[in-house]
Structure formats: structure tokens, C-alpha cells
The first five atom37 places (N, CA, C, CB, O) and aatype in JSON, in Angstrom:
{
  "aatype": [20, 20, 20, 20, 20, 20, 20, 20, 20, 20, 20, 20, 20, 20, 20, 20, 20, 20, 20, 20, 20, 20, 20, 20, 20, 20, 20, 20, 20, 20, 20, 20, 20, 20, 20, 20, 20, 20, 20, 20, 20, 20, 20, 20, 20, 20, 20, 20, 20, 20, 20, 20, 20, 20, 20, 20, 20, 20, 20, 20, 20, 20, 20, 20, 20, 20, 20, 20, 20, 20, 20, 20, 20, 20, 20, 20, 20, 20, 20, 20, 20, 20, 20],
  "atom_mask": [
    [1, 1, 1, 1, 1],
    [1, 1, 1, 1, 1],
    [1, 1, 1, 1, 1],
    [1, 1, 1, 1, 1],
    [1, 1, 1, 1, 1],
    [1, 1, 1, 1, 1],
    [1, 1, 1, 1, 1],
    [1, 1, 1, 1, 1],
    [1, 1, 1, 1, 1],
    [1, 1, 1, 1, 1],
    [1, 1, 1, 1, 1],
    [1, 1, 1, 1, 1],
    [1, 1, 1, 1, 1],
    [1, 1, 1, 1, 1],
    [1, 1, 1, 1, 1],
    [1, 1, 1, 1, 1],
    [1, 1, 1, 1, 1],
    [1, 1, 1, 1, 1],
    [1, 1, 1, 1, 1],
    [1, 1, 1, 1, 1],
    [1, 1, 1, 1, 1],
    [1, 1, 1, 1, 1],
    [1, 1, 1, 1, 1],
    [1, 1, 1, 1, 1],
    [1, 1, 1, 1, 1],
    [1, 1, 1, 1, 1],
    [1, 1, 1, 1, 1],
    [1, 1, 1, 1, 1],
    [1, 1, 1, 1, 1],
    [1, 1, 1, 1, 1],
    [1, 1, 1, 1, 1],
    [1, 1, 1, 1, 1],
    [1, 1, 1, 1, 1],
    [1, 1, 1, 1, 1],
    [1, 1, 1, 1, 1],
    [1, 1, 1, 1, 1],
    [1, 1, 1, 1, 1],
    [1, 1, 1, 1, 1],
    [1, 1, 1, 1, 1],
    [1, 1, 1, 1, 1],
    [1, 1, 1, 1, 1],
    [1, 1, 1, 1, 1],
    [1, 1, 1, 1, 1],
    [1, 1, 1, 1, 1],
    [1, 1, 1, 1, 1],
    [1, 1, 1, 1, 1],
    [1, 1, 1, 1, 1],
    [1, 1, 1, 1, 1],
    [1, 1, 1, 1, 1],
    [1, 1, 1, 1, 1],
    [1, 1, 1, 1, 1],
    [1, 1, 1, 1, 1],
    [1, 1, 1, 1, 1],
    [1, 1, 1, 1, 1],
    [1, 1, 1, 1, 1],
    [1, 1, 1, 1, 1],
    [1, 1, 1, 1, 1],
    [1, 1, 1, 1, 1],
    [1, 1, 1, 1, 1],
    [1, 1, 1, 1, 1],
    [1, 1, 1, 1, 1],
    [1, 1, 1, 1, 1],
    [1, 1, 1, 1, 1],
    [1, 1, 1, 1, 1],
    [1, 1, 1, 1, 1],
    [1, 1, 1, 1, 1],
    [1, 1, 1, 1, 1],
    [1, 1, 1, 1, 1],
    [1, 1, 1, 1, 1],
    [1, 1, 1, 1, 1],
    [1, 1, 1, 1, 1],
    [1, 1, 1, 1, 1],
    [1, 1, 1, 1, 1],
    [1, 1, 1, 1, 1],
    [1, 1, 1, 1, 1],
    [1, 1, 1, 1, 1],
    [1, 1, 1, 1, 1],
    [1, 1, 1, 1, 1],
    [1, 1, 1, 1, 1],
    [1, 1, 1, 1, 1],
    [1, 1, 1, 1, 1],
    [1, 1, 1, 1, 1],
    [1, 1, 1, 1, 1]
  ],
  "atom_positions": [
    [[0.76, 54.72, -111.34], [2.07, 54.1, -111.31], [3.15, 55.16, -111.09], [2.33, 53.32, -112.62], [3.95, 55.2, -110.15]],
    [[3.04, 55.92, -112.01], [4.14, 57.43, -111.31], [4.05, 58.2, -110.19], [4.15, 58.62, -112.1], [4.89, 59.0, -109.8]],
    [[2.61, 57.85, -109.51], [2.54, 58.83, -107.97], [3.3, 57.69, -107.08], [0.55, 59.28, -107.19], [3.77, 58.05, -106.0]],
    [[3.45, 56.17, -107.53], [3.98, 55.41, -106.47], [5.62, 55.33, -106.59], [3.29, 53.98, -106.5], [6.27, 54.83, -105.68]],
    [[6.28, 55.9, -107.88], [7.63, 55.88, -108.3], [7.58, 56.83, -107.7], [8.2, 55.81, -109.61], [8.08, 56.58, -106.6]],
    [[7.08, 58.44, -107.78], [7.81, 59.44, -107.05], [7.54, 59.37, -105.36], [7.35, 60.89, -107.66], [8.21, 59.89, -104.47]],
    [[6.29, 58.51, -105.26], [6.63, 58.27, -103.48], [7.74, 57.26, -102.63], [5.29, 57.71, -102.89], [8.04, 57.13, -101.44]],
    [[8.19, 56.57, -103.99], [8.73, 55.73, -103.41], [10.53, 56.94, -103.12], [8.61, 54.08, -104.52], [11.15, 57.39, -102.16]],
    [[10.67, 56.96, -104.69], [12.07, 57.92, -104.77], [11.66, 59.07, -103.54], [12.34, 58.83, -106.65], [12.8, 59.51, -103.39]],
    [[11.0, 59.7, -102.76], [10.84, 60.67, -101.75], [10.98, 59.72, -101.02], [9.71, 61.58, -101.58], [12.13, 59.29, -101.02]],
    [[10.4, 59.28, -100.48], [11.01, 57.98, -99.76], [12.52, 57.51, -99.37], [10.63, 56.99, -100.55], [13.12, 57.8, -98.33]],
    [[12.92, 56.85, -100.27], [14.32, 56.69, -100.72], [15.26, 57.56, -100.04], [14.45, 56.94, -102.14], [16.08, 57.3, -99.16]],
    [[14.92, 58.86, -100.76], [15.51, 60.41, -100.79], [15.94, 60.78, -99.2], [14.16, 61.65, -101.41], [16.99, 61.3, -98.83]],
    [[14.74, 60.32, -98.35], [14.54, 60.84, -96.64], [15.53, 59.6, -96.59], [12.64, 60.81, -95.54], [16.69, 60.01, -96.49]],
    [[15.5, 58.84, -96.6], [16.06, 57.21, -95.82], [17.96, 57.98, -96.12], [15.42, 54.91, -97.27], [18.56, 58.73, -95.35]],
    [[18.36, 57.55, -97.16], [19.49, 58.22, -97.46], [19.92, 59.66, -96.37], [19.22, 58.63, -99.0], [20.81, 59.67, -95.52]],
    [[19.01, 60.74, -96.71], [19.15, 61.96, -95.65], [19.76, 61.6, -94.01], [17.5, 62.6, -95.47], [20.71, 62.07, -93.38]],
    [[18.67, 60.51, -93.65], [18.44, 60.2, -92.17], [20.32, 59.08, -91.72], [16.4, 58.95, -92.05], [21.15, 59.06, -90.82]],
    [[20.08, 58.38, -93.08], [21.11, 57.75, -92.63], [22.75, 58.47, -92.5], [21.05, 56.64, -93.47], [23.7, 57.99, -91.88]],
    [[22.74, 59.61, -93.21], [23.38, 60.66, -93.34], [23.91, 60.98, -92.04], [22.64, 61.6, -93.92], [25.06, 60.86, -91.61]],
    [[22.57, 61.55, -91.35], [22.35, 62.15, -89.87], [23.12, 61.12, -88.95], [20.59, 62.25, -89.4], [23.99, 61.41, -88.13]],
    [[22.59, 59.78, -89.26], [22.78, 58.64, -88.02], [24.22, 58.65, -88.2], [21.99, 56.93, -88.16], [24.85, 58.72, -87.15]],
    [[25.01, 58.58, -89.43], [26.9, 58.53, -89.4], [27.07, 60.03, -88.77], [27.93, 58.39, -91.38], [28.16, 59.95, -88.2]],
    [[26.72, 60.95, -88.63], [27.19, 62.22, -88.26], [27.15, 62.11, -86.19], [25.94, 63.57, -89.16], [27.98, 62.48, -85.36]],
    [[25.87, 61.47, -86.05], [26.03, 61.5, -84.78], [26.54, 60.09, -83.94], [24.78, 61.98, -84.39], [26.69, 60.01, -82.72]],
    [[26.78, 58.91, -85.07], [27.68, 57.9, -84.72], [29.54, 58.54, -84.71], [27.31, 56.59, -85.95], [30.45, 57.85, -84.28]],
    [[29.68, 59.56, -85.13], [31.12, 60.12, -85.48], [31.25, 60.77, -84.31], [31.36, 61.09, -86.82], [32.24, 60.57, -83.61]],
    [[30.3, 61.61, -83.95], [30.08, 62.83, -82.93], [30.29, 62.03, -81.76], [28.55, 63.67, -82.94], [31.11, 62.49, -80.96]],
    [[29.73, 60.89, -81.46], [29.72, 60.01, -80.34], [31.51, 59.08, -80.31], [28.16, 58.84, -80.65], [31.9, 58.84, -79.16]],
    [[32.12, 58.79, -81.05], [32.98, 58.27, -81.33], [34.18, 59.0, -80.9], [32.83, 58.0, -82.45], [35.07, 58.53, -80.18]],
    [[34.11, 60.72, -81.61], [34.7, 61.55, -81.39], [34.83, 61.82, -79.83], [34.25, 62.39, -82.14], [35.93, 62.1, -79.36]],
    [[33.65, 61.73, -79.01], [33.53, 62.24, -77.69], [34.1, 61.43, -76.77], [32.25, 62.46, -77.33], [35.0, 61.76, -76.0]],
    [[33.44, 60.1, -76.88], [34.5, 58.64, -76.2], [36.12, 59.05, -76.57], [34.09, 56.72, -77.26], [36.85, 59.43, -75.65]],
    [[36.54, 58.96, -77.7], [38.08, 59.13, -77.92], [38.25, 60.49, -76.96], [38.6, 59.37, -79.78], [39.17, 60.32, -76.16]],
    [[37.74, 61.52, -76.86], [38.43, 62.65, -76.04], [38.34, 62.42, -74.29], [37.59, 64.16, -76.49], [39.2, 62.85, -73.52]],
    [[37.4, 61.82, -73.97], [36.99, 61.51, -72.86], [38.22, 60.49, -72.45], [35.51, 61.0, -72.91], [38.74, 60.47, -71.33]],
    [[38.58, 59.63, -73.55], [39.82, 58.47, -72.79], [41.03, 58.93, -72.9], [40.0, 56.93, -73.45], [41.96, 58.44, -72.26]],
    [[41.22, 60.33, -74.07], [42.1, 60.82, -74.01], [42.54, 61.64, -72.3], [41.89, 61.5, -75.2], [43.59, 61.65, -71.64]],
    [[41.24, 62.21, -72.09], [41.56, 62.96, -71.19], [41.83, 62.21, -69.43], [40.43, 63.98, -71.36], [42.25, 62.69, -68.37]],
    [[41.42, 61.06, -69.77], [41.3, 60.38, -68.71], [43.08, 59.69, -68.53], [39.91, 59.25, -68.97], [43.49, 59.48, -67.39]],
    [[43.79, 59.46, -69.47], [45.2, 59.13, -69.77], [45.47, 60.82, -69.18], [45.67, 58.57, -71.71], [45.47, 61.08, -67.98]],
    [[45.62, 61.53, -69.94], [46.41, 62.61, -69.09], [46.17, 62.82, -67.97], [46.39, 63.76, -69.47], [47.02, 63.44, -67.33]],
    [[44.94, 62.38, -67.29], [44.73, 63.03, -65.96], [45.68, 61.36, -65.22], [42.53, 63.48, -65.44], [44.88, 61.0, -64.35]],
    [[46.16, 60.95, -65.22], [46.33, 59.38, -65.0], [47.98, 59.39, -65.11], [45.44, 58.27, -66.34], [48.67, 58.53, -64.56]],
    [[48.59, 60.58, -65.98], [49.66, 60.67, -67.02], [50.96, 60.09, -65.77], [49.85, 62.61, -67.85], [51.8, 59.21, -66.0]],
    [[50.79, 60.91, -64.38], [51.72, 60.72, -63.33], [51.94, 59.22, -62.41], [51.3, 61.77, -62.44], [52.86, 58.82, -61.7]],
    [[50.25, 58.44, -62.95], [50.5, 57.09, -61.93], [50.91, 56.37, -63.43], [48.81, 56.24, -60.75], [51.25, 55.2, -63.32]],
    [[50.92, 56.82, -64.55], [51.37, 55.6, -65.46], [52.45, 55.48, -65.4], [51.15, 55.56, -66.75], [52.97, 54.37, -65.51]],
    [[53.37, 56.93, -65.13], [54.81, 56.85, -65.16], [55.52, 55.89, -64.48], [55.29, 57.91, -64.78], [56.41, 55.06, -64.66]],
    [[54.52, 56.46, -63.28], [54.98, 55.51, -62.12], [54.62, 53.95, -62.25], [54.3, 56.02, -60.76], [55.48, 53.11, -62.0]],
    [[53.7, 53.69, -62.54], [53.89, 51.91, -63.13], [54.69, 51.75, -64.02], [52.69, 51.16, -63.79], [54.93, 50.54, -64.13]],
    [[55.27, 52.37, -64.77], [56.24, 52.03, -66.26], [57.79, 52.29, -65.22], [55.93, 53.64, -68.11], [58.77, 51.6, -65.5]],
    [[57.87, 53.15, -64.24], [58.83, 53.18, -64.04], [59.27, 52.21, -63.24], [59.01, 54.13, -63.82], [60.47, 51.95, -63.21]],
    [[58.14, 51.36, -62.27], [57.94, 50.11, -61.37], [57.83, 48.92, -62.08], [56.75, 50.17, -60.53], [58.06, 47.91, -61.42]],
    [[57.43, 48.73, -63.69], [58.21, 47.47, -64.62], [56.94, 46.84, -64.85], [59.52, 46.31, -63.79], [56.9, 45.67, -65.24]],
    [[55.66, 47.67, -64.61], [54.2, 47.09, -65.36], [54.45, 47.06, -66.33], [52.92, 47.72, -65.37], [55.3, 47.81, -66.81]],
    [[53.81, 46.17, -67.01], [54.01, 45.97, -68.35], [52.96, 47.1, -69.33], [53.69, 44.3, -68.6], [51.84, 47.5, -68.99]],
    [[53.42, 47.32, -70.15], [52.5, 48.04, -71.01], [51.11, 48.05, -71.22], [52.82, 47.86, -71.97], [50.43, 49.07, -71.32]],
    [[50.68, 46.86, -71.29], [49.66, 46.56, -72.35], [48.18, 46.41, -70.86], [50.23, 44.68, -73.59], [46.97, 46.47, -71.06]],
    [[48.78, 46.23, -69.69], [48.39, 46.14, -68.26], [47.77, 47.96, -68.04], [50.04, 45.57, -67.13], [46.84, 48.37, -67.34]],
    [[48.69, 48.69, -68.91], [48.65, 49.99, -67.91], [47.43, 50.46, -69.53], [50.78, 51.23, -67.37], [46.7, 51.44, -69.66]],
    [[47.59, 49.69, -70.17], [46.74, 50.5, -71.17], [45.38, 49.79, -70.78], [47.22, 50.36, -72.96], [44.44, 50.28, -71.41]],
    [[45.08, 48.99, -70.12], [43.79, 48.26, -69.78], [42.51, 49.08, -69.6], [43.99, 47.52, -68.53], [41.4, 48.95, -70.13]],
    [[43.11, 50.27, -68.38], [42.28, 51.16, -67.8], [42.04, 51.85, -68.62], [42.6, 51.77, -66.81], [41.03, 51.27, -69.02]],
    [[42.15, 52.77, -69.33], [41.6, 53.59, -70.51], [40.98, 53.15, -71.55], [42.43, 54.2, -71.07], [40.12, 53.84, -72.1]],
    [[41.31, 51.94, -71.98], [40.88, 50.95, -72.73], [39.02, 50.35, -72.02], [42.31, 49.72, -72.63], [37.97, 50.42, -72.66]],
    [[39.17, 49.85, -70.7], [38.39, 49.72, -70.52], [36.91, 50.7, -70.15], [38.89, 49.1, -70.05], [35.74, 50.33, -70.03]],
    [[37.38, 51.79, -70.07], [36.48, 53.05, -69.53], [35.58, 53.16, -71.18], [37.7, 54.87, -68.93], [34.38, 53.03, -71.4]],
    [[36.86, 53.48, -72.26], [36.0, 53.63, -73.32], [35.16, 52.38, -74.04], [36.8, 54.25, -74.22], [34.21, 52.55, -74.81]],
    [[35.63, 51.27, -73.71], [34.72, 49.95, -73.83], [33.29, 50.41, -72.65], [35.86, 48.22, -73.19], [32.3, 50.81, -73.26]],
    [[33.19, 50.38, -71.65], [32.09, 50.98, -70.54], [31.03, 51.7, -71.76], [32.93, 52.4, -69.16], [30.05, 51.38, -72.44]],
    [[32.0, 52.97, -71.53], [31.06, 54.02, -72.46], [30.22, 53.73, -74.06], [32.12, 55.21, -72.79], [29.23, 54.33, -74.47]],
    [[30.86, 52.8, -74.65], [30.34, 52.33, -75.75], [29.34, 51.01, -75.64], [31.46, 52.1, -76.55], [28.52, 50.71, -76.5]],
    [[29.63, 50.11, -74.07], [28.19, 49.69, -74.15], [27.04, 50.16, -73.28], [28.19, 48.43, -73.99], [25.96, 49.57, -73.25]],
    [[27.33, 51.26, -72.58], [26.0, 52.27, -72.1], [25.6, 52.62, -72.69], [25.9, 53.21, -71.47], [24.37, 52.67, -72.65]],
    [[26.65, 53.45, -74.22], [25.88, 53.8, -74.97], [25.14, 53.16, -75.86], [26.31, 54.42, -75.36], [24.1, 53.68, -76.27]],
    [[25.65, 51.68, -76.39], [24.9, 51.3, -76.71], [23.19, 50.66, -76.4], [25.59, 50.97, -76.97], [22.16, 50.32, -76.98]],
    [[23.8, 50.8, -75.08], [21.74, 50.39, -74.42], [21.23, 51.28, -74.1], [21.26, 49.5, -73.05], [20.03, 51.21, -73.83]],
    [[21.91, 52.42, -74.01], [20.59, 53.91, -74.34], [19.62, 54.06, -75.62], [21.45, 55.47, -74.57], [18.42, 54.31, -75.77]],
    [[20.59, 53.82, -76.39], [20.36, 53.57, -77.68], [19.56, 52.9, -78.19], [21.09, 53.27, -78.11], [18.82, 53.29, -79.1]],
    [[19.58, 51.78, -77.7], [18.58, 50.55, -77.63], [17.26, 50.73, -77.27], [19.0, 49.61, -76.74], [16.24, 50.61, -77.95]],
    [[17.42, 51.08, -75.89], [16.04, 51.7, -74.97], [15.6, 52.87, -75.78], [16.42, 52.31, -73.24], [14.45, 53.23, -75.51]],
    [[16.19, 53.52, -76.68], [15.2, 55.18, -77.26], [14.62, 54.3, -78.11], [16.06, 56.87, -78.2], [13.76, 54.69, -78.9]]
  ]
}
């Protein structure tokens, strides 16, 4: 009965560890999308002006960045899937 309590608590012990790992590289991935749409707005920074200064509406010009990092989060999610 105690070799199956301490296999279970080792057990336990790894699951906790692993899930540890999985938020570190769900953050890491999160982190990378946000810089990637960041960088994709600055590179973009001169045609937004120019739609804001031509009377697009806001929420129109935020679509595109918006949508790139939506893209990236469901590729990534079916890579993910497929490993």
C-alpha cells in the first residue's frame, strides 16, 4: 500500500512539473505572437497613418494585425494538435 502512495505522489509530482513546462511554453508562444503583431503594426506604421488620415475608421485599420495574430494562433494551434 505505501509503494502505491509513493508511486502515485511521484507521479503527481512529474504531472505538476510538466504542467509547469506546458504554461512556460504556452507564455513563450503568446509572448512571440504579441511581438510578431507588434512588429507587423510598425512595419505598417506609414499606411495606417495614411488610412487614419483618409477617415478609416479605427477598428477597420486594427483588423489586419488583429487578424495575422488570430492566423498564427490557429496554425499554432493544429501543429499542436498534429504533435
Amino acid at each position: 500500500v505505501d509503494a502505491f502512495r509513493l508511486l502515485y505522489e511521484d507521479i503527481e509530482s512529474d504531472q505538476q512539473v510538466w504542467n509547469m513546462i506546458s504554461a512556460l511554453v504556452l507564455l513563450a508562444a503568446a509572448l512571440a505572437a504579441f511581438n510578431l503583431v507588434t512588429r507587423i503594426v510598425e512595419a505598417q506604421r506609414r499606411e495606417i497613418g495614411i488610412g487614419m488620415a483618409l477617415g478609416v475608421p479605427r477598428a477597420r485599420l486594427a483588423i489586419r494585425p488583429l487578424l495575422v495574430g488570430l492566423q498564427i494562433g490557429i496554425l499554432g494551434t493544429i501543429a499542436g494538435i498534429g504533435v
